[in-house]
N, C-alpha and C positions, 0 to 999 in steps of 0.2 A: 687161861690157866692162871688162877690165882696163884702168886708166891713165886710163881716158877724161877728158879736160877738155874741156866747152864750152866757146867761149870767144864774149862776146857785141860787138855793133859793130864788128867784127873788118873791116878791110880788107886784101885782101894786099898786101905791098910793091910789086909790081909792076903786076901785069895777072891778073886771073883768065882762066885756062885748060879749056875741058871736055874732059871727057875722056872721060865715060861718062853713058850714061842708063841710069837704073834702074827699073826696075817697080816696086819699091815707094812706098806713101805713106808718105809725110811722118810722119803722125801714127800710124801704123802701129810706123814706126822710132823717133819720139820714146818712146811710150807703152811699147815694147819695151825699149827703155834709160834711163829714167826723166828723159827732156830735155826741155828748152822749146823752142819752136818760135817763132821769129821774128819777126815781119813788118815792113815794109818795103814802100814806093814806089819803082818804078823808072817813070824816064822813058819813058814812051812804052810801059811795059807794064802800069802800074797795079801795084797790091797783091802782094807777092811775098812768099811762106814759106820761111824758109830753119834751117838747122841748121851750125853751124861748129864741126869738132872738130878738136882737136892729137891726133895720132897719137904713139903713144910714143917714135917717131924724130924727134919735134919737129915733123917736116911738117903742116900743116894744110888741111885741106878741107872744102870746101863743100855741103851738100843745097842742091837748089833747087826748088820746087814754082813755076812761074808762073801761081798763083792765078786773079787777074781775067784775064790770057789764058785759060783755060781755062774762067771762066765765059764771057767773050763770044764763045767758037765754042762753047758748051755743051757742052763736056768734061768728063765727072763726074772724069774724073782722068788726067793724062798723064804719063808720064814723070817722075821726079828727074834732073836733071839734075848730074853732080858733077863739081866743078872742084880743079883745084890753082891753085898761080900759077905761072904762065907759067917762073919761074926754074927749078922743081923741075921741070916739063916738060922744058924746053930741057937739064937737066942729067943726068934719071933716062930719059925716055922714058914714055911712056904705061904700058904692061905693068909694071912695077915698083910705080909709085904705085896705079897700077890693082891688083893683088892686095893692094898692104897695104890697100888703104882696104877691100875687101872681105872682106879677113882679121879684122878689124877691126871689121868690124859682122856678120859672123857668115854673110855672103850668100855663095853660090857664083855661077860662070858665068850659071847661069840666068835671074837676077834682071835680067839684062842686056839690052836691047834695042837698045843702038848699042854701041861701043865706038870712039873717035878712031882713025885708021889710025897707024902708029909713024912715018911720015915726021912727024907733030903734032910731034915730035921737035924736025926741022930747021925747022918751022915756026915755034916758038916760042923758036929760035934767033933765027929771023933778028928775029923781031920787038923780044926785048932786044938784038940792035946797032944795030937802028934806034933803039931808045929811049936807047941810050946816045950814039950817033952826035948824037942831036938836043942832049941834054942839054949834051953838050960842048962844041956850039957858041956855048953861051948866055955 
């Protein structure tokens, strides 16, 4: 993976956004590109794996494995889950970030098991003028 940077503790500025679900694991992808893999607690989902990389255009996104969910329905393995933030959403569109990131680790179409519909677009529009709308009033 040419350029690749992990980057670790990484919050996005905004709102993280999904975009796409992947079939591959986690540790599949790490061990593929020689990365570390995460963890972390989230509220109310328990234990979460995760992977965050800068893309050569700066953009940065997320792997998501949700670990203890998928042990407590006894899931040997579900989905990755990959986010943008919400700005490079609202600004690129799903399909755009969606091919680099897959450009990017090397996956084609297949690997795919959802993909967000392209209205996510207007979606994650609306949600940075709500955010800015709120901010403003402060």
């Amino acid at each position: 993976m040419i350029g690749v940077e992990q980057l670790f503790g990484y919050r996005f500025p905004n709102e993280s956004w999904p975009i796409a679900k992947v079939r591959d694991n986690i540790s599949e992808i790490a061990d593929r590109f020689c990365l570390t893999v995460e963890a972390w607690n989230e509220d109310g989902l328990g234990e979460v794996l995760g992977i965050v990389l800068k893309l050569p255009s700066k953009r940065v996104f997320m792997l998501i494995d949700y670990k203890a969910y998928n042990e407590a329905h006894g899931l040997a393995h579900s989905p990755l889950e990959l986010f943008f933030d919400v700005g490079d959403v609202a600004a690129l569109g799903v399909r755009p970030l969606l091919n680099e990131a897959l450009d990017f680790l090397n996956l084609s179409g297949d690997a795919l098991v959802w993909v967000a519909p392209e209205a996510s677009r207007d979606d994650a529009a609306n949600l940075l003028r709500h955010a800015e709308n709120l901010h403003s009033r402060r």
